[in-house]
N, C-alpha and C positions, 0 to 999 in steps of 0.2 A: 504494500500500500504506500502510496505518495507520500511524501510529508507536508508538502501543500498539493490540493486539488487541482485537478482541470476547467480552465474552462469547458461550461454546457457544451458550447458551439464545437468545440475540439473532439468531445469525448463520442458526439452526433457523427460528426464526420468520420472517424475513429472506427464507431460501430457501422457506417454505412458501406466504408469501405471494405471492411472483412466482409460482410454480407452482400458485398458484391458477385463474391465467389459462389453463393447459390445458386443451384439451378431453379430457374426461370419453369414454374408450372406446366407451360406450355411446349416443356421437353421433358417431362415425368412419364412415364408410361409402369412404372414400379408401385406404387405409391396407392393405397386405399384411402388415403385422405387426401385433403384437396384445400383449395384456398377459401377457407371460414367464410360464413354470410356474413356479410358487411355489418347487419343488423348487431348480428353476437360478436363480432367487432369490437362495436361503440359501447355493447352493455357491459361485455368483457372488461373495457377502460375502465368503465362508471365503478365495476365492482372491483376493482385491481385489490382497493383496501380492506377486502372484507376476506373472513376465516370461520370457515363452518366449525371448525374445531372450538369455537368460543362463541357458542349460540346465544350466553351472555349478552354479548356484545351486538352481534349480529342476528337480531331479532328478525329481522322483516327477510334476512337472504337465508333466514335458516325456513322461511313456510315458502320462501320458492322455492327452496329443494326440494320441499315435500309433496310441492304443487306439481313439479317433475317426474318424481317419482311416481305420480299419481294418476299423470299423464301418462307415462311409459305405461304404468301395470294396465292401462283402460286399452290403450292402445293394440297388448300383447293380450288382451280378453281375459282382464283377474284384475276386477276394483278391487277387488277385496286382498289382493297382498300384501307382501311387504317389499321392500327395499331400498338401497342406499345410493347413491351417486357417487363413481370411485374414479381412481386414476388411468383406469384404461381396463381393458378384458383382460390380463395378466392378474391384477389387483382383483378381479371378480370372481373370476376362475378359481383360484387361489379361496378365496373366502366362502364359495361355494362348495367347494370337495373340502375343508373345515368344517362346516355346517355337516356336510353329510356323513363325517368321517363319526364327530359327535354324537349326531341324531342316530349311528348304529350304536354306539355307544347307550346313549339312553335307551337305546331299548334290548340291551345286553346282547347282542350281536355282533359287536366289534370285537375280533381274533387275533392273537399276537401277528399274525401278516396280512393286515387289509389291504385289499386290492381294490382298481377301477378298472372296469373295462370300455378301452379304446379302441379308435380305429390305427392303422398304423398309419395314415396322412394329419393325426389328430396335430392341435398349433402346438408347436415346440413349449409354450408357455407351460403344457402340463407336465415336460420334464424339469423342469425349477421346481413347481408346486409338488411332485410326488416328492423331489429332495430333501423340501423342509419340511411335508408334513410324515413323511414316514410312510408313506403309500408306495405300493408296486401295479405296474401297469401289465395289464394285461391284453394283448395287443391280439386286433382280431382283424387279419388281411382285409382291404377294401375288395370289391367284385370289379367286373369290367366295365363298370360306367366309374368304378373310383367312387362309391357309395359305400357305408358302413352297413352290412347284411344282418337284418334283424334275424333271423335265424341262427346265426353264428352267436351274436350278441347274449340273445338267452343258452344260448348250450356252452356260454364260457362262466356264467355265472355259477358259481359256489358257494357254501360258508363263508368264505373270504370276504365278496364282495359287497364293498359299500356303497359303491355310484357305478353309472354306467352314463360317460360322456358322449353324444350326439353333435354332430357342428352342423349347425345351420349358413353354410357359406365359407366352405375352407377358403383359407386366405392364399392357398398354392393356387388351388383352381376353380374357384367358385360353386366346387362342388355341394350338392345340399343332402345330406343324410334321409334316408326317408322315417323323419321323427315319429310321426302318425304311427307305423309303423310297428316302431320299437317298441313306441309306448304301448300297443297294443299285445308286443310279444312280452312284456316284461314284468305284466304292469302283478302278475302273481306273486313273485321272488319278492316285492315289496321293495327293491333296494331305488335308491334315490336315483332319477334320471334329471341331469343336468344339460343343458345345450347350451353351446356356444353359439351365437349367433352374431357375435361382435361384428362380422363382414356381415353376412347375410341381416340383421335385422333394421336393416332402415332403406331393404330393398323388397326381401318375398313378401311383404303385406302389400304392395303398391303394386308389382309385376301382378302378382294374383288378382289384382282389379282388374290389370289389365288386360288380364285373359292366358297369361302364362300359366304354361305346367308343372306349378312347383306345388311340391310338400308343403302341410302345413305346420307348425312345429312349435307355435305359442302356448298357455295356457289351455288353450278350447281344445289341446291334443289329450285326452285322461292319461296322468301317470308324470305329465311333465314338472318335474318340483322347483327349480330353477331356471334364467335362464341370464345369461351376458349378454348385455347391447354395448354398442359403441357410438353412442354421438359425433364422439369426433370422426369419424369415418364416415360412412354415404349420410349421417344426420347435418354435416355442414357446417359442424359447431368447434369450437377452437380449440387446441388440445391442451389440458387433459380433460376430457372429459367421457367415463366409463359409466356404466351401472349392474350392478346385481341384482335383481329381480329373484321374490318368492311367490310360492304359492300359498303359501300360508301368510295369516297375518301377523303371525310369531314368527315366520320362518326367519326373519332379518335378525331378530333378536338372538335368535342360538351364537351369532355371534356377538358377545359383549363384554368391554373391557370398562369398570371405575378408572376416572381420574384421580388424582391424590386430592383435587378439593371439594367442599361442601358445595351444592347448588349447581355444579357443573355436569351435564347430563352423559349416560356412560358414552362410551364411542364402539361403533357396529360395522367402522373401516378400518383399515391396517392403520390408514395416516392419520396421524391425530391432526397435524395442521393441516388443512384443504380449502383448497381456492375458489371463495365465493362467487368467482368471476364464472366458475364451469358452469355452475346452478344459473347461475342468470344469465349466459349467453345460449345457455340449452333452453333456457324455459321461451325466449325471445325467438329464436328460431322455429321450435314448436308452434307454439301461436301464429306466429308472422306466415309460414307456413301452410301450415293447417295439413290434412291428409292431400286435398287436391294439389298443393304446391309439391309437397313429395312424389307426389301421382305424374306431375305432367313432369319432373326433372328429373325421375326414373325413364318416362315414356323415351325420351330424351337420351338418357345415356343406353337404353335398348336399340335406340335408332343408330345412333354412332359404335354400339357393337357389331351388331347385325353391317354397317358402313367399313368396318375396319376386318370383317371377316372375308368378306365380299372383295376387297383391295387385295388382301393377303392371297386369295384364292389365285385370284388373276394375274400375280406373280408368282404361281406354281406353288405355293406354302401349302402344307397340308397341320389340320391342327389337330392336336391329342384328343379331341373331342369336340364338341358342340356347346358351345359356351353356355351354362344352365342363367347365371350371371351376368356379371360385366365383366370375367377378369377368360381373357383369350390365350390359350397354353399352344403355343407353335414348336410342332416339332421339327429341329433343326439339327445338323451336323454342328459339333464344334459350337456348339450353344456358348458356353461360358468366354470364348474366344472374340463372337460377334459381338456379346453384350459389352466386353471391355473396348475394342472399337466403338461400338457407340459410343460409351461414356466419351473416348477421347474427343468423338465429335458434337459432346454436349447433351447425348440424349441417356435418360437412365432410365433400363428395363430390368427383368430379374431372369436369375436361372436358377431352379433349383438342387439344391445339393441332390437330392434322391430321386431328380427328374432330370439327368443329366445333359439328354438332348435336349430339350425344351424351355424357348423363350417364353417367359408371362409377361402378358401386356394388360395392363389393367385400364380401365376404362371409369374416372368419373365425372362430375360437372366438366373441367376444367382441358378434355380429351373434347375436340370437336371434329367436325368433317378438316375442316384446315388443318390441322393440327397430324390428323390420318393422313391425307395426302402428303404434308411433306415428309411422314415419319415413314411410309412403305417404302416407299425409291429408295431413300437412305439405309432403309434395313435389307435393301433386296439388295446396293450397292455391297454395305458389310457383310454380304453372305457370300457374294461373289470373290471379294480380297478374300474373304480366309480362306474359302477352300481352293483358289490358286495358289494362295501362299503353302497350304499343309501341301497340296500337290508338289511344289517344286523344293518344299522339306522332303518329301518322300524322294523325289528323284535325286536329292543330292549324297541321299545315304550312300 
């Protein structure tokens, strides 16, 4: 630290120019969040100074958390829940397989090795959470669409098990679990079905308006106990902003920790400080919003998938599948190879470690038809250098 300060005007300049080095939205093709509503912006500023962790203080942004929450749970078909506003689907998941790990617990079914059963594309986030909470996963192959096979799902179940994880919108490939489904195979064994829906839930309620064929995977599935949304992702809202969702109206409360002082109410999140600015640029977007505003900027980013798959064809791409989503998996030679040339020429797309041929291009607000057009050429040009280059690696063996 200085021993005298900067000028304002220095420190602006300072920060403007490192952040020059960001990439420019409109070369993201990687990325499931996008550039914030303006709206949740301005409210984001307004709330910079506020801290859910001190409801004391913050009286009026602690009943718009709840108005959010309340929102969410009406939304995913369960007024009568509970839940919290957290820091992302990591923070929820995490508190989620807690809750469940307990709940076998209290009802003396929890076994010196509790187990969950996942899918093996489930998000990396549940190997941290099985780390700290003491859980073992038990991994149940996807089928040929890259879906979690409710079949398999109940015949891996045992004593052991305490949850059984469902994703509503893998973040590799926008795959959707058939939840309906599971819940319907599982719902005897009694063990806690949780869903991730952090990608998927601020898309399949809106596509499903719109006449696509997707699963349904909210509360109105019987069996479903939990579930992760992510605001900050297809919700528009600035990061961080997460939630956990129950079915029960206790279910939030299994987890609860005292503060050390009198009058200050327990805490039901990992984080004890939390940034009043999430609740009120989530609640501000919600509203401003509404279902139709989701509705037509879903219809929107369907168009420009459906646009960017159609491009990709017509330069010979063939893709891993049929996009259920927004997010388009191309399979390609030398995947990992193209995407580091992109980068060099400014564009960032993803390859996944266990999907080795395969470029992910994801698609949200901020992807348009323009944005598609100059991104195909460029990625049909980097496909062309690398495998002339690995070809005249090969011939110089």
């Amino acid at each position: 630290m200085r021993a005298v300060g900067v000028p304002a005007s220095d420190v602006r300049r300072r920060i403007a120019e490192e952040m020059k080095d960001d990439v420019s939205w409109d070369r993201v093709l990687n990325s499931i969040c996008t550039e914030p509503h303006p709206l949740g912006v301005e409210m984001a500023a307004a709330a910079a100074h506020t801290n859910l962790g001190d409801v004391r203080i913050f009286r009026g942004t602690k009943r718009i958390e709840r108005k959010v929450v309340e929102l969410l749970l009406s939304f995913l078909g369960n007024a009568d829940g509970s839940g919290n506003l957290v820091s992302g689907g990591t923070e929820a998941n995490l508190i989620a397989m807690l809750v469940a790990r307990e709940s076998a617990r209290a009802r003396g079914r929890l076994t010196a090795r509790p187990e969950v059963v996942v899918s093996s594309t489930v998000h990396f986030s549940f190997d941290k959470i099985f780390a700290v909470l003491g859980l073992s996963a038990v991994v149940v192959p996807v089928d040929e669409a890259m879906r979690l096979p409710a079949d398999e799902v109940a015949r891996r179940i045992n004593d052991n098990t305490v949850a059984v994880v469902a994703t509503a919108g893998s973040s590799e490939f926008g795959v959707v679990d058939p939840v309906d489904e599971i819940g319907a195979r599982i719902r005897a064994h009694e063990v806690h079905l949780h869903v991730d829906a952090a990608t998927g839930g601020f898309i399949i309620p809106f596509a499903r308006d719109l006449g696509h064929d997707l699963p349904q995977f909210d509360f109105s599935v019987d069996g479903v106990d939990s579930i992760t949304i992510d605001p900050h992702k297809y919700g528009l809202v600035n990061v961080p902003a997460g939630a956990i969702l129950f079915r029960e109206g206790e279910g939030a409360e299994r987890f609860s920790f005292d503060s050390f002082f009198i009058g200050t109410p327990v805490h039901n999140t990992f984080l004890g400080t939390r940034p009043g600015s999430a609740a009120v640029a989530t609640y501000a977007v919600l509203e401003n919003l509404g279902r139709s505003g989701f509705t037509q900027i879903t219809r929107a980013n369907y168009e420009t998938t459906g646009y960017l798959t159609t491009r990709l064809k017509e330069k010979g791409f063939e893709l891993l599948m049929e996009p259920q989503l927004n997010i388009v998996a191309v399979k390609v030679a030398h995947a990992a190879l193209i995407s580091q040339r992109l980068e060099s020429w400014g564009w960032i797309v993803s390859t996944s470690r266990r999907f080795v041929e395969t470029i992910r291009l994801v698609v949200t607000r901020h992807v348009t038809r323009d944005v598609v057009d100059e991104f195909v050429p460029v990625l049909d040009l980097a496909r062309h250098e690398i495998e002339a280059e690995v070809a005249d690696g090969d011939r110089t063996k």
